[in-house]
C-alpha positions as CSV (number, residue, x, y, z in Angstrom):
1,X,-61.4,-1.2,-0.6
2,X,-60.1,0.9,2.4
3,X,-57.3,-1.3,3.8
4,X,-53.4,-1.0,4.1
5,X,-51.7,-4.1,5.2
6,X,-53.1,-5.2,8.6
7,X,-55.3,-2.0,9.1
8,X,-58.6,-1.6,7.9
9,X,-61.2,1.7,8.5
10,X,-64.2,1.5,11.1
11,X,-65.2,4.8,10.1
12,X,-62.8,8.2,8.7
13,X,-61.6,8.4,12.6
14,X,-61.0,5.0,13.6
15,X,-58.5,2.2,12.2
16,X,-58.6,-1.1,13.4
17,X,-56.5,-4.1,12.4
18,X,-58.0,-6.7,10.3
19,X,-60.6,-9.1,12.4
20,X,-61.2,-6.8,14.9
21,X,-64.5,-7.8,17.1
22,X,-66.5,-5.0,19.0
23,X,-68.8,-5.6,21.9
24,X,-71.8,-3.2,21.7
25,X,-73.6,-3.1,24.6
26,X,-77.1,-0.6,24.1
27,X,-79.7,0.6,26.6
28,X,-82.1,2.4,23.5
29,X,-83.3,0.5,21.0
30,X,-83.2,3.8,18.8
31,X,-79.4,4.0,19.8
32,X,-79.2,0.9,18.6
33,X,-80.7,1.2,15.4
34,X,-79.0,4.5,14.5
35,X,-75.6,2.7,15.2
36,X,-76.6,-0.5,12.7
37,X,-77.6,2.2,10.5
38,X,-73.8,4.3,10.6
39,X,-71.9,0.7,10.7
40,X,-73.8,-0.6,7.9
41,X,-73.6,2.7,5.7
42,X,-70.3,2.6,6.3
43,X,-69.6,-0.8,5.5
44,X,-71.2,-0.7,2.0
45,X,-68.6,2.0,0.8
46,X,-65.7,0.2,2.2
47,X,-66.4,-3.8,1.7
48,X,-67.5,-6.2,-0.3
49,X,-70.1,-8.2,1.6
50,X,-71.7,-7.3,4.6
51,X,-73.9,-9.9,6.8
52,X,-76.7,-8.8,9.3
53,X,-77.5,-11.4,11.6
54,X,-80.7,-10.2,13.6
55,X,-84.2,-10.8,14.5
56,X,-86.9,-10.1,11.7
57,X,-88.2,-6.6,13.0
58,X,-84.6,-5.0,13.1
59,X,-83.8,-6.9,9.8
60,X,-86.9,-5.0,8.0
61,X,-86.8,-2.1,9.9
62,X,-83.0,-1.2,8.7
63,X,-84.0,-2.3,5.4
64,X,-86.4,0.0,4.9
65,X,-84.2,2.8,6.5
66,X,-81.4,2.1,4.1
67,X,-83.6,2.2,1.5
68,X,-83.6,5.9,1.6
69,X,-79.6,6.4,1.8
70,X,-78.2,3.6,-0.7
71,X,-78.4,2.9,-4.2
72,X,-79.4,-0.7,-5.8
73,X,-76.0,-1.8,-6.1
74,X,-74.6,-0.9,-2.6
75,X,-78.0,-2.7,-1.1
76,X,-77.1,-5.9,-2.6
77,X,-74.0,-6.3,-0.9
78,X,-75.9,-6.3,2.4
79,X,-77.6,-9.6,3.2
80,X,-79.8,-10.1,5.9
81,X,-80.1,-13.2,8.2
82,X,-82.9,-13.9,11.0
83,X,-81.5,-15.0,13.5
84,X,-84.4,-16.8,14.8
85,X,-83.6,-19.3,10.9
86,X,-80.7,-20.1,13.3
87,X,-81.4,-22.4,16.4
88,X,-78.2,-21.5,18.5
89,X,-74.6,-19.9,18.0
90,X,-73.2,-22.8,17.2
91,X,-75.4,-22.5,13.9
92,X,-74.6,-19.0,13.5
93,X,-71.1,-19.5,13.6
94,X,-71.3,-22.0,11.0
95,X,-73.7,-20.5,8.7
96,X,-71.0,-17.5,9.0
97,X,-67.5,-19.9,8.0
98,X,-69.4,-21.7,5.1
99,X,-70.3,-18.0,3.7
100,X,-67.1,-16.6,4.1
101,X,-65.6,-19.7,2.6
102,X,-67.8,-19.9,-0.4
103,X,-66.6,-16.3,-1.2
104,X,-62.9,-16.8,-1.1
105,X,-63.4,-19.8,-3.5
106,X,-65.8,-17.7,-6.0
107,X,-63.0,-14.7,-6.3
108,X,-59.9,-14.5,-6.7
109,X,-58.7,-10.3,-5.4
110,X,-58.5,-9.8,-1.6
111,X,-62.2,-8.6,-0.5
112,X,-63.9,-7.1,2.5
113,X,-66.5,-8.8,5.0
114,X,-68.1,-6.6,7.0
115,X,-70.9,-8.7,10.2
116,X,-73.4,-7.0,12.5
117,X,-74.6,-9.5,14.7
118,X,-77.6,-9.1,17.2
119,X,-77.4,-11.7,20.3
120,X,-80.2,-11.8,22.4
121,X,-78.5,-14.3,25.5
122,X,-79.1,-13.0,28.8
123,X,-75.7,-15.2,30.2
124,X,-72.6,-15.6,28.9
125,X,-69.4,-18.4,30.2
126,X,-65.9,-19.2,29.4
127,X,-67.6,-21.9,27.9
128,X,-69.5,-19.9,25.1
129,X,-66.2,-19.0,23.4
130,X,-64.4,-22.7,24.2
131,X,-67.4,-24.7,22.4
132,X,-69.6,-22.2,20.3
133,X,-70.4,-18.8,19.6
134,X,-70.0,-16.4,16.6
135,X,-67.3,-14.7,18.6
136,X,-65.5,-17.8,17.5
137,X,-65.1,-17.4,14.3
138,X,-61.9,-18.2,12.8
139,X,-59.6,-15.1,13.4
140,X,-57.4,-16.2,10.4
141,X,-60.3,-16.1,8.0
142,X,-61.4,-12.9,9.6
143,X,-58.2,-11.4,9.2
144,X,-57.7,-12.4,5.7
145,X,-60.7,-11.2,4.9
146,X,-59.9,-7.4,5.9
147,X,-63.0,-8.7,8.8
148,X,-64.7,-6.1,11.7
149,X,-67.6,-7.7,13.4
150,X,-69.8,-6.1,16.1
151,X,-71.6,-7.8,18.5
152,X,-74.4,-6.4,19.9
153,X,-76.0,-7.0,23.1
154,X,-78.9,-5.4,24.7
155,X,-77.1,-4.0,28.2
156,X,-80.0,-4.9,30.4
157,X,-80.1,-8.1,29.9
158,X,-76.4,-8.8,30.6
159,X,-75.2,-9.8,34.0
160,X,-71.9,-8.9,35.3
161,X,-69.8,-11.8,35.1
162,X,-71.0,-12.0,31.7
163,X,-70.0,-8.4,30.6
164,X,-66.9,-9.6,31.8
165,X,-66.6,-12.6,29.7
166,X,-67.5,-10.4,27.0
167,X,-64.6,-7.7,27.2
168,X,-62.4,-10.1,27.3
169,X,-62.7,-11.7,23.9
170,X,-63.7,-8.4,22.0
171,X,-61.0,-6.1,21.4
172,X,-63.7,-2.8,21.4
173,X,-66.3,-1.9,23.4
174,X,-69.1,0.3,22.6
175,X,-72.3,2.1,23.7
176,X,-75.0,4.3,22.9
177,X,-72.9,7.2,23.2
178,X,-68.9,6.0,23.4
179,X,-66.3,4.0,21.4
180,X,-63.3,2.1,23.4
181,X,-60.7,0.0,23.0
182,X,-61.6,-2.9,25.5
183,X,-60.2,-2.6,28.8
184,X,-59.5,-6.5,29.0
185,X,-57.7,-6.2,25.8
186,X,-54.1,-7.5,25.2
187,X,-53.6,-4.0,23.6
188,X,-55.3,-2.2,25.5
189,X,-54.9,1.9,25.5
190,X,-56.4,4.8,26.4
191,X,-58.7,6.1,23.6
192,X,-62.7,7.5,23.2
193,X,-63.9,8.2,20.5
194,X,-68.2,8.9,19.6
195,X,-70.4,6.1,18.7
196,X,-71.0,5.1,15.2
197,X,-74.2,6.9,14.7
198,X,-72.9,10.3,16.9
199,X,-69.2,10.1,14.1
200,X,-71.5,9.6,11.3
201,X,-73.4,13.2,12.2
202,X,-70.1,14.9,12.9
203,X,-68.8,13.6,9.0
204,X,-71.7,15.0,7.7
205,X,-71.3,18.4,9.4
206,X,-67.5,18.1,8.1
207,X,-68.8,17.3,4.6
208,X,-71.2,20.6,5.0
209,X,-68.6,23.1,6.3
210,X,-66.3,21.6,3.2
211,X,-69.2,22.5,0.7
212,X,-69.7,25.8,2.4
213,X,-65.7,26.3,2.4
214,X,-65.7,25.7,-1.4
215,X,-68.0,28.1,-1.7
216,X,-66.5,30.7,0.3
217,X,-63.4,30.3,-1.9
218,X,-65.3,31.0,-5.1
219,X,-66.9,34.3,-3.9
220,X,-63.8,35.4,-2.9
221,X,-62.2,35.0,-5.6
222,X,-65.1,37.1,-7.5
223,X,-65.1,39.7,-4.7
224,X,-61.2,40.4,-4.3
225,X,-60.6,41.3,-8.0
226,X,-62.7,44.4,-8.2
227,X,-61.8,45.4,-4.4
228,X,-58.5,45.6,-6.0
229,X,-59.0,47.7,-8.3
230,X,-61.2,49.8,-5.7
231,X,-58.3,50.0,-3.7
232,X,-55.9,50.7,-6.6
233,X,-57.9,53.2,-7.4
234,X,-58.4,55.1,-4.6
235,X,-54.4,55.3,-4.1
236,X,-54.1,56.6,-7.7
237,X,-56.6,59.5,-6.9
238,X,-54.9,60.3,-3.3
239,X,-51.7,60.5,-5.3
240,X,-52.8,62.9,-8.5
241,X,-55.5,64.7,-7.3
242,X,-53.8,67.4,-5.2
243,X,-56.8,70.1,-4.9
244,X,-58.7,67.4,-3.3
245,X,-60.1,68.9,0.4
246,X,-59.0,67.0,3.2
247,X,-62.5,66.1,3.5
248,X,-62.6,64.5,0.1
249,X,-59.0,63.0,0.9
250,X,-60.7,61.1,4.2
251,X,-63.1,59.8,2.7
252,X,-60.9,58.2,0.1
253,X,-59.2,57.2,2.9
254,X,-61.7,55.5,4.3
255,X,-62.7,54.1,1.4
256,X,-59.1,52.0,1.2
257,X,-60.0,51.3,4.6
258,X,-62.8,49.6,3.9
259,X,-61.5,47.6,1.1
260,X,-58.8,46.1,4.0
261,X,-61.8,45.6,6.2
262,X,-64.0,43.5,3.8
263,X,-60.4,41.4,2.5
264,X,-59.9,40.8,6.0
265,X,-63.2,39.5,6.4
266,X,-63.3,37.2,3.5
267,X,-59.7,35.8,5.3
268,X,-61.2,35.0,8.6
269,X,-64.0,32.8,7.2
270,X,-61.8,31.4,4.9
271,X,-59.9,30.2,8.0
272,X,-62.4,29.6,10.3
273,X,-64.2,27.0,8.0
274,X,-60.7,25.6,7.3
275,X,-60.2,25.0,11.1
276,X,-64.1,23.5,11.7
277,X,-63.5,21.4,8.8
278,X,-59.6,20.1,8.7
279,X,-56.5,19.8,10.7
280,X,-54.0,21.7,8.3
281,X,-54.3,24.6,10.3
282,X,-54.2,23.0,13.7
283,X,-50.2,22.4,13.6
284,X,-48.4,23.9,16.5
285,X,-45.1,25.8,15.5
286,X,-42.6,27.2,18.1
287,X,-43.0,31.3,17.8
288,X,-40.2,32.8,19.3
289,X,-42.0,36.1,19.2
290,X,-45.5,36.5,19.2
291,X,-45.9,40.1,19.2
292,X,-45.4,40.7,15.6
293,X,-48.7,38.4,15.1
294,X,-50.2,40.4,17.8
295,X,-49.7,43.7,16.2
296,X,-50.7,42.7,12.6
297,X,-53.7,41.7,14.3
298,X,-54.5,44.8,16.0
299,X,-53.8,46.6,12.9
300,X,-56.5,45.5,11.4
301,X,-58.8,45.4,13.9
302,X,-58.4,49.5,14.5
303,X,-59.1,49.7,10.8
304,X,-62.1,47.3,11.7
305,X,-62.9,49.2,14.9
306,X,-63.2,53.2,13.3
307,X,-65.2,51.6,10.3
308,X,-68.2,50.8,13.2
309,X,-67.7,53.8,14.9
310,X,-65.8,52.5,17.8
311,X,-62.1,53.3,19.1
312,X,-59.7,50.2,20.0
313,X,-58.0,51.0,22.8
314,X,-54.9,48.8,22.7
315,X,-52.0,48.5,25.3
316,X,-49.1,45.7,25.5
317,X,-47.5,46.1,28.7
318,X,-45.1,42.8,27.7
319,X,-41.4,43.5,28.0
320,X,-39.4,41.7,25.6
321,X,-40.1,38.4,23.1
322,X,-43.5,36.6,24.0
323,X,-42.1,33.0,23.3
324,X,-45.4,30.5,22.3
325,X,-46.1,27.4,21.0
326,X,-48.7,27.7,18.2
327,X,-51.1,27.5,15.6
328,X,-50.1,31.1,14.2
329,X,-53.8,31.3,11.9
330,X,-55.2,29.7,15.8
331,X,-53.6,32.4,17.7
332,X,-54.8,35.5,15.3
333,X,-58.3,33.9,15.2
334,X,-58.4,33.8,19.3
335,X,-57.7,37.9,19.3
336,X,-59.4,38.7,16.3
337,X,-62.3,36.7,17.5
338,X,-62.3,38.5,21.0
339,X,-62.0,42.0,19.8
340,X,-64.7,41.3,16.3
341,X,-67.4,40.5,19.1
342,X,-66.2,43.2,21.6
343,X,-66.8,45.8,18.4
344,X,-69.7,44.1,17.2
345,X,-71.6,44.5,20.4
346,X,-70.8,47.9,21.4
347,X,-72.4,51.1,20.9
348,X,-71.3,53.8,18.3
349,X,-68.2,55.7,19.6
350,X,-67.7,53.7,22.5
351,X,-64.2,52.2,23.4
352,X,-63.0,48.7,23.7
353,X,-60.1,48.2,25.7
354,X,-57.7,45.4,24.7
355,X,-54.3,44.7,27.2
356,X,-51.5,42.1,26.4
357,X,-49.1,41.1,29.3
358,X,-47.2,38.1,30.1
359,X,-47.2,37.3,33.7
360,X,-45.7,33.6,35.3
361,X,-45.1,32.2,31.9
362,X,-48.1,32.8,30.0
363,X,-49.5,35.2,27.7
364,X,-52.5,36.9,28.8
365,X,-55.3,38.8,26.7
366,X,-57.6,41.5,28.1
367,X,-60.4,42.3,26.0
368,X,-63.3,44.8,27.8
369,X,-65.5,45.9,26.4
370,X,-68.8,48.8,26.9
371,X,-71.6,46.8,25.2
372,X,-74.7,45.4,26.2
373,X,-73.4,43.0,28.4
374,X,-75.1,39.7,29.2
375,X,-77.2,37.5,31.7
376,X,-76.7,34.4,33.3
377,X,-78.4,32.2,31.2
378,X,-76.5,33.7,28.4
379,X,-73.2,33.4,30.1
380,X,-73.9,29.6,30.2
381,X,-74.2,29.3,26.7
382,X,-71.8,31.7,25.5
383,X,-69.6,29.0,24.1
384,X,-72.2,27.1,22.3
385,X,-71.7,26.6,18.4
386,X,-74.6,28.8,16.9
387,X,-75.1,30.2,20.3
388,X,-76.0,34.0,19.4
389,X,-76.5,35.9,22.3
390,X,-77.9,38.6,20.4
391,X,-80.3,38.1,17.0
392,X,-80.0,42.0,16.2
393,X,-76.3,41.7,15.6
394,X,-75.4,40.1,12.2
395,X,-73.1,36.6,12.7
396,X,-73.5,33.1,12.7
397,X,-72.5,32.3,16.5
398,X,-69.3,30.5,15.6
399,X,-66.5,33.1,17.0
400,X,-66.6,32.4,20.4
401,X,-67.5,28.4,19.9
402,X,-64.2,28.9,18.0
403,X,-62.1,30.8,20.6
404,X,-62.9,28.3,23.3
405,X,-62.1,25.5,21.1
406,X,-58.8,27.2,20.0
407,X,-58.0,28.2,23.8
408,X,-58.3,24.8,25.0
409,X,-56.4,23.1,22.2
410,X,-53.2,25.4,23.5
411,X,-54.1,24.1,26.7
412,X,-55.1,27.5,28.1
413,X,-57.9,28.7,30.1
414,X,-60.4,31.9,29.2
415,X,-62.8,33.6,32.0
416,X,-65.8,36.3,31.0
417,X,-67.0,38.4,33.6
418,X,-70.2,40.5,32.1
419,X,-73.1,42.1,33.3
420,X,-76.1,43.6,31.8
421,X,-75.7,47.4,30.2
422,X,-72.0,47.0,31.9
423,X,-70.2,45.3,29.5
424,X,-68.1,42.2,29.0
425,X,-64.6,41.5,29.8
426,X,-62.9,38.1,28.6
427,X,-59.6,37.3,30.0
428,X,-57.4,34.2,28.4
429,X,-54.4,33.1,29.2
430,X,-51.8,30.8,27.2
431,X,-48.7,29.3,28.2
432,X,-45.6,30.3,27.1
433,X,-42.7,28.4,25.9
434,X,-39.9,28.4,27.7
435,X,-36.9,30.9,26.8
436,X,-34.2,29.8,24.7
């Protein structure tokens, strides 16, 4: 089971200690459901027993749902209680204890217990949690038992005073949309995270982008062997064959070129997939110089460039070390990103500018270009994952979702200015660290 010490796992993103109770409060009864659904999924791969105490219609309706998603075996450790078999909390709380207490004396290892708990009340006192109340269970036992328990509560039918009463015996709160450590908490600090059903879609995209990463790292693998050789070869010729024309020789040339082009390629969605689907490559390093990663970057980007028919234009009017605190694979994908889209979207032999400058402490990165420039409506959804503002171009829409994402991690800021047939021109700027 997936517990160390005191801690135990909500879901991958979230560790709570041992007994933890969570106040759901949901307006949709479709939020609701999808939640119960995440939490419980969860809850079979991490726990022993797992208790759903809830009217007949959700009881059957998550049934059947589960049925879909869970083998035999993790089903039966989910057992399912209507709630109206139980006349008041005091019941509930009691039916809970004598189950919890007949599984400690049938095993022997530590184990997991996992509740979901509907509660239909409309009010809720101080004196719900003095005399009776699920909420009430014994913490102890809860603890011991590597416990989280949600109680869920439909929002509209809550008063005030009883929200309140509420948040202050539950240590998290959540909703259709949000996770939070309860403000009324002993503990209490700021962190949000998604609800359970939102984190369990944002796993599964994770687990996709790791398949599609795996992948990605056996093509290649196949690919870069004979573009070796390619390249190998095409430096042996340049070097023996001396009555080739200079014709011949440029096309040899570019035929190297290429092979630097399509490795370079392979590279960048190696990395991007790494960076949508892990945090290995989000650790921030002191560069003392960033220029060096700059001009590596540019070099391959002219090679890029004059394989589409377009010229980089690129000037670096910064004097002296460009000090930056980094991800070094962030900051090359940011520029390589920029000027990759810029190409991609520009006519044959047209130019793209690109101008790097430091001004007031930070780094800034001019990219214009002479493409096809965009609307409005496109310019609001330029930074959209998937968001391609142009289906005759060939990419996935990722770049830009990408740069943004990468921008704002360094806490910087990007601006585009573009117009139709005029062109696009993005402007970022980073913050520098301060000179040694």
């Amino acid at each position: 089971m997936e517990h160390t010490d005191n801690i135990t796992h909500l879901t991958e993103q979230i560790p709570l200690l041992n007994g933890s109770r969570i106040l759901y409060c949901y307006d949709s009864v479709n939020s609701y459901l999808d939640n119960a659904l995440a939490y419980l999924t969860h809850s079979v791969e991490h726990a022993n027993y797992v208790f759903v105490i809830d009217n007949h219609d959700h009881c059957e309706q998550l049934r059947k749902r589960l049925l879909s998603v869970l083998s035999a075996a993790k089903l039966a450790a989910i057992q399912y209680v209507d709630s109206a078999l139980l006349p008041n909390e005091r019941s509930t709380e009691e039916y809970l204890q004598q189950a919890c207490l007949r599984i400690q004396t049938q095993v022997s290892q530590p184990i997991t217990v996992r509740v979901w708990a509907h509660e239909e009340r409309s009010t809720v006192s101080a004196d719900d949690y003095r005399q009776n109340g699920i909420s009430r269970m014994n913490n102890s036992m809860l603890a011991d038992l590597q416990s989280i328990t949600v109680h869920a509560y439909p929002a509209w039918k809550l008063s005030g005073s009883s929200q309140l009463q509420l948040l202050k015996h539950h240590d998290y709160m959540m909703t259709d949309h949000e996770f939070v450590q309860s403000p009324l908490s002993a503990n209490s600090e700021d962190m949000i995270f998604p609800s359970l059903s939102q984190q369990a879609k944002l796993e599964s995209e994770m687990n996709l982008f790791r398949q599609k990463l795996d992948f990605v790292h056996v093509i290649s693998h196949e690919v870069r062997n004979p573009l070796t050789i390619m390249k190998a070869f095409a430096a042996m010729v340049l070097a023996r064959e001396q009555q080739l024309s200079d014709y011949s020789k440029e096309k040899i040339r570019a035929i190297s070129e290429y092979v630097d082009v399509i490795d370079n390629e392979i590279n960048h969605i190696i990395y991007t997939e790494q960076m949508l689907s892990g945090e290995e490559l989000w650790g921030l390093e002191t560069i003392h110089n960033a220029l060096p990663l700059i001009h590596e970057t540019i070099d391959f980007m002219c090679i890029k460039a004059r394989s589409e028919g377009i010229k980089l234009q690129a000037s670096i009017l910064a004097n002296g070390p460009l000090p930056i605190r980094t991800s070094v694979i962030g900051l090359k994908l940011i520029l390589s990103n920029l000027l990759s889209n810029a190409i991609k979207y520009s006519e044959d032999k047209a130019v793209v500018h690109l101008c790097i400058d430091s001004q007031a402490d930070q780094l800034i990165i001019e990219v214009q270009d002479e493409g096809f420039g965009m609307d409005d409506e496109q310019l609001s959804q330029l930074f959209r994952k998937y968001g391609k503002m142009n289906f005759e171009r060939s990419g996935q829409g990722i770049g830009l979702y990408m740069v943004k994402k990468l921008v704002d991690y360094l806490r910087g800021t990007i601006q585009v200015h573009s117009q139709l047939e005029q062109g696009t021109r993005f402007l970022v700027k980073l913050p520098l660290s301060p000179s040694s």
